[in-house]
C-alpha positions in Angstrom: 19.4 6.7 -26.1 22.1 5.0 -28.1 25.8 4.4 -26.8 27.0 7.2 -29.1 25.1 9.9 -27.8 25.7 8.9 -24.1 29.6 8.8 -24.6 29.0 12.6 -26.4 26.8 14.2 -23.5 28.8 12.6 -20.8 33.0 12.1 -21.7 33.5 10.7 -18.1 33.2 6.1 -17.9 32.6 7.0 -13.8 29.8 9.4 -14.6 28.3 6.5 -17.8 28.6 3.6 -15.5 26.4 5.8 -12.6 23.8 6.9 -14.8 23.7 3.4 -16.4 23.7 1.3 -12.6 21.0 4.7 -10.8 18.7 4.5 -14.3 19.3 8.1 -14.3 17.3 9.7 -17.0 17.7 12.8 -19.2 14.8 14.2 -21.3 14.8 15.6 -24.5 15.6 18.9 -23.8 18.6 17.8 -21.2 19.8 15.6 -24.1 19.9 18.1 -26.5 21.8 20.7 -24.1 24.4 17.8 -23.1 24.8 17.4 -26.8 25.1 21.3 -27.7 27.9 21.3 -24.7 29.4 17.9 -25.7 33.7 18.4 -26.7 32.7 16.3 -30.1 33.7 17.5 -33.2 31.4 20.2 -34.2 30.3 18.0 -37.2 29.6 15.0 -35.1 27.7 17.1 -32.4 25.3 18.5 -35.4 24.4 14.9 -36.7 23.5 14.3 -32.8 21.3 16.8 -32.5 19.8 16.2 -35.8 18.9 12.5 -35.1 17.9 14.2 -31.9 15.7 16.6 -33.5 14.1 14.0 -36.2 13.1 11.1 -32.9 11.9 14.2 -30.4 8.0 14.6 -30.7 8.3 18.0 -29.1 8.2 20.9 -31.7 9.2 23.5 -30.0 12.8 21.4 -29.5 12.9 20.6 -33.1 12.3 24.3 -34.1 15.2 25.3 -31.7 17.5 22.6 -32.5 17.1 23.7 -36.3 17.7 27.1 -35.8 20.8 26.3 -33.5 21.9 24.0 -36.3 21.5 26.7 -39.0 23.2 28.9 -36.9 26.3 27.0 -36.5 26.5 26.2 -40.2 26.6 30.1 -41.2 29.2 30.8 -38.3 31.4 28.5 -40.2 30.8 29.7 -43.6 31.0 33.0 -42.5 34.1 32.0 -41.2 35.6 30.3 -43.9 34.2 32.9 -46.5 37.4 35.2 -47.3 36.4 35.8 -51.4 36.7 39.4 -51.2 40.7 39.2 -49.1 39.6 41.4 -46.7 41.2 39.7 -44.1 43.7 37.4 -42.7 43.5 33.9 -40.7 46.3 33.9 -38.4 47.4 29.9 -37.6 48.2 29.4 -34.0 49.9 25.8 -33.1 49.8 23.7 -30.0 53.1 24.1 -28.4 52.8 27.7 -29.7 49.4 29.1 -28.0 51.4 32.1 -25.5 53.7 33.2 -28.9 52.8 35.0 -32.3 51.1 33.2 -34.6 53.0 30.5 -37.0 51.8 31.7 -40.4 49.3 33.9 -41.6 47.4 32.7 -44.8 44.5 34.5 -47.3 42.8 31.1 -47.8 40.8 29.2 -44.8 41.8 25.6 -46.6 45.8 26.1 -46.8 45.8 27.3 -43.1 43.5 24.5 -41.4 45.5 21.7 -43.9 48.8 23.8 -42.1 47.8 23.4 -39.1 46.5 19.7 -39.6 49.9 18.4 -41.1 51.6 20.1 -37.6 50.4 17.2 -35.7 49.0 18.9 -33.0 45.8 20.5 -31.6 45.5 23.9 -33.4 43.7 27.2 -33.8 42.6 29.5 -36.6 41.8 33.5 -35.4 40.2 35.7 -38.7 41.6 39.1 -38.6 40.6 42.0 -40.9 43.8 42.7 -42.5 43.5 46.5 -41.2 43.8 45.3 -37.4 47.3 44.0 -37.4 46.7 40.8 -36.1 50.5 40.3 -34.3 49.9 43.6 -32.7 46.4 43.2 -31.2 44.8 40.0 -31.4 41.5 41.3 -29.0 40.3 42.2 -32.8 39.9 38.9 -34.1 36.5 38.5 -36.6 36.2 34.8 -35.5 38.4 31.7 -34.4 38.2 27.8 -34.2 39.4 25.4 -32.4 40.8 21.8 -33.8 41.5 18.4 -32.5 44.8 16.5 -33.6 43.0 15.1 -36.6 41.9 18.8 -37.9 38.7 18.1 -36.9 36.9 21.6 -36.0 35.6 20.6 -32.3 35.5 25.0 -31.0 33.5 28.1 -32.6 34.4 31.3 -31.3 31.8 33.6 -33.9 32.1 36.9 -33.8 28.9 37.8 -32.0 27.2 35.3 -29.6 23.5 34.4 -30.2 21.2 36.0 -27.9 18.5 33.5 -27.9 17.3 32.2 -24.8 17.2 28.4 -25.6 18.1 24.5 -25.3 21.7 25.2 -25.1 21.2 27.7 -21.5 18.8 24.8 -19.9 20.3 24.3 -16.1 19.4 21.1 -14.8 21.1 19.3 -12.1 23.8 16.9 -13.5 24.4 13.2 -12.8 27.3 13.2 -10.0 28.7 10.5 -8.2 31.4 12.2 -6.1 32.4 13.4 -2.8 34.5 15.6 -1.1 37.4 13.7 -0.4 37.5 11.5 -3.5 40.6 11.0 -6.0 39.7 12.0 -9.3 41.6 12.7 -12.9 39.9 15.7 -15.1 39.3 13.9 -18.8 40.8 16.2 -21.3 39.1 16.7 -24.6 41.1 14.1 -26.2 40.5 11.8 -23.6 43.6 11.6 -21.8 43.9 12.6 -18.1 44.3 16.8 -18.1 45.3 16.8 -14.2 44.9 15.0 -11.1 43.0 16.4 -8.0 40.7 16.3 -5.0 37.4 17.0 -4.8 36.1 19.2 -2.6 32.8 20.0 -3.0 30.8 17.3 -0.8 27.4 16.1 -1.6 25.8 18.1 1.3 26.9 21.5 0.0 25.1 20.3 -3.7 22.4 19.6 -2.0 22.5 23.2 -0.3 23.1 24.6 -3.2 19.3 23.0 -5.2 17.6 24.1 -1.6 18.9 27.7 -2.8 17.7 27.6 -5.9 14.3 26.2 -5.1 14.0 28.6 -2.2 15.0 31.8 -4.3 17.5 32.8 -2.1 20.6 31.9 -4.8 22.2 34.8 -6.0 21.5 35.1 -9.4 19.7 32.4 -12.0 21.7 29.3 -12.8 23.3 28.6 -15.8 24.7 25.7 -17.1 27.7 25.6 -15.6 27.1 26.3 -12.3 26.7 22.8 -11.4 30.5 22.6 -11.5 32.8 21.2 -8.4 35.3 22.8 -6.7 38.4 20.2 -7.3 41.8 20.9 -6.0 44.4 20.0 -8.3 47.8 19.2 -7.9 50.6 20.8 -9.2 54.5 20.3 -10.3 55.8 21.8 -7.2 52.9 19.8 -5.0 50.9 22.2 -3.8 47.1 22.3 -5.0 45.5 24.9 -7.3 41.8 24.8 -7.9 39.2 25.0 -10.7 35.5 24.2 -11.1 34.3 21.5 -13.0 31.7 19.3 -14.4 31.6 16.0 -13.0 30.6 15.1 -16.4 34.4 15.7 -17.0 36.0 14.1 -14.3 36.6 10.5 -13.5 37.4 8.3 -9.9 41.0 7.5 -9.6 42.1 5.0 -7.6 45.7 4.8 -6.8 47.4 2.5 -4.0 50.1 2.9 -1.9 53.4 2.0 -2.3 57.1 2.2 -2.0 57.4 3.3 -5.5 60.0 6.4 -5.9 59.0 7.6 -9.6 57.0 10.6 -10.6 53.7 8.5 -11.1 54.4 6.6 -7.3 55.5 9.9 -5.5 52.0 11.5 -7.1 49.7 9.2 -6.4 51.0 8.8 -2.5 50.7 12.6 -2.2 46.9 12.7 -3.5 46.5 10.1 -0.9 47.2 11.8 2.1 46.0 15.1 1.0 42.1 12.7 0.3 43.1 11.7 4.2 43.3 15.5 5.1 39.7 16.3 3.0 38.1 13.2 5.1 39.1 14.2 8.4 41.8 12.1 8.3 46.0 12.0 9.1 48.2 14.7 10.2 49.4 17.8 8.6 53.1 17.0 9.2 52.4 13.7 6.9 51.3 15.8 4.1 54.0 18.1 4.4 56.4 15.1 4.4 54.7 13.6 1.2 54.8 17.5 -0.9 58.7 17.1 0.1 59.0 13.6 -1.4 57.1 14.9 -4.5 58.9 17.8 -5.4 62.2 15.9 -4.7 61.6 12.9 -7.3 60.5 15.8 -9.8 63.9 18.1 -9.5 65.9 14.7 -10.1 
């Protein structure tokens, strides 16, 4: 496995440098799901799974990664295809996602070259002109997603495929963590998307395979259910929480300090609330450190 497919299946260093210091090892078919998940530009993923495809001596991959490919590439061109007018494409810009569209355009080009001159992440929604896009956009045909650099990195076709294959494989996922630990969620782009604690501990994962390999789990995994449970913090410090990957989160490792600035006051707060997850410090000192929090943020 080369560098550039390792950094596309897993966009978390913590999770890279595990696999790399464990020897962790993915076959073909986990590689090719990783990829098919991967928050790479749609183009870049393809030319994965096609060097993929061409090095894997198991056909039954290859034919699956070829029709997935072919797939993608008529969702697009059915997407872009607006010859006969019939619709709309409705461009939707970053710091605008919760309004009305910016612009509406007849031509797929002029809107995504719109939306890449805005600077910004942006999305495209195809509406049959009929529907009245600003009045109900539950009727979109289609939609993409692009990065900063206009870069198409989200499909959203109008009908998802029904084929049982590579890209629903469940396998358990590479995961260094622990409840208790500090961690940053890595954003598409790269940046940090949100600071938080995790709270799912390695004892409840392992719970969680016995389940699975005993039948008694609910219903049959998919890929996502190997997520975390990872409370985030807030603006007004309390903790809100999601489920992750811990292919998309990475170890943060702040210090304490007598630092009074947004950064300082944060990182002292997910401190004591990792204390509280470890069986550590007191309530009261948590509430004290929220307070402190909230206070430098309303200055």
């Amino acid at each position: 496995m080369e560098q550039d497919e390792l950094e596309a299946m897993i966009p978390s260093g913590t999770v890279r440098q595990y696999v790399l210091e464990t020897g962790w090892t993915f076959t073909d078919w986990q590689r090719a799901t990783l990829l098919a998940h991967s928050w790479r530009p749609v183009e870049e993923r393809l030319a994965l799974l096609g060097r993929l495809s061409g090095q894997t001596s198991d056909e039954e991959l290859h034919r699956q990664i070829t029709a997935y490919v072919d797939w993608v590439e008529q969702v697009i061109r059915e997407l872009q295809d607006n010859r006969d007018r019939r619709c709309v494409y409705a461009l939707a810009l970053e710091e605008d996602c919760d309004t009305p569209p910016a612009a509406y355009f007849f031509d797929w080009e002029t809107a995504r070259e719109c939306g890449r001159r805005s600077g910004g992440h942006f999305r495209i929604e195809k509406f049959l002109v009929a529907e009245r896009p600003d009045i109900d956009e539950s009727r979109t045909v289609s939609g993409a997603d692009f990065d900063r650099d206009g870069r198409l990195v989200y499909l959203d076709p109008e009908f998802d495929r029904v084929e049982d294959d590579f890209t629903r494989a469940f396998f358990p996922l590479p995961n260094p963590f622990e409840q208790g630990d500090i961690v940053r969620r890595v954003s598409p782009t790269g940046g940090p998307d949100g600071y938080g604690i995790v709270e799912t501990s390695q004892k409840q994962v392992r719970e969680f395979y016995e389940r699975l390999k005993d039948g008694t789990h609910l219903s049959p995994p998919q890929f996502e259910d190997d997520s975390l449970r990872v409370e985030f913090l807030t603006d007004d410090g309390t903790f809100s929480h999601d489920h992750v990957l811990p292919l998309h989160l990475e170890r943060y490792e702040p210090e304490w300090g007598p630092d009074n600035t947004a950064e300082g006051t944060r990182d002292d707060l997910l401190l004591i609330a990792s204390m509280q997850y470890k069986g550590e410090g007191a309530l009261d000192e948590l509430g004290y450190y929220v307070m402190r929090y909230r206070k430098v943020r309303e200055e």
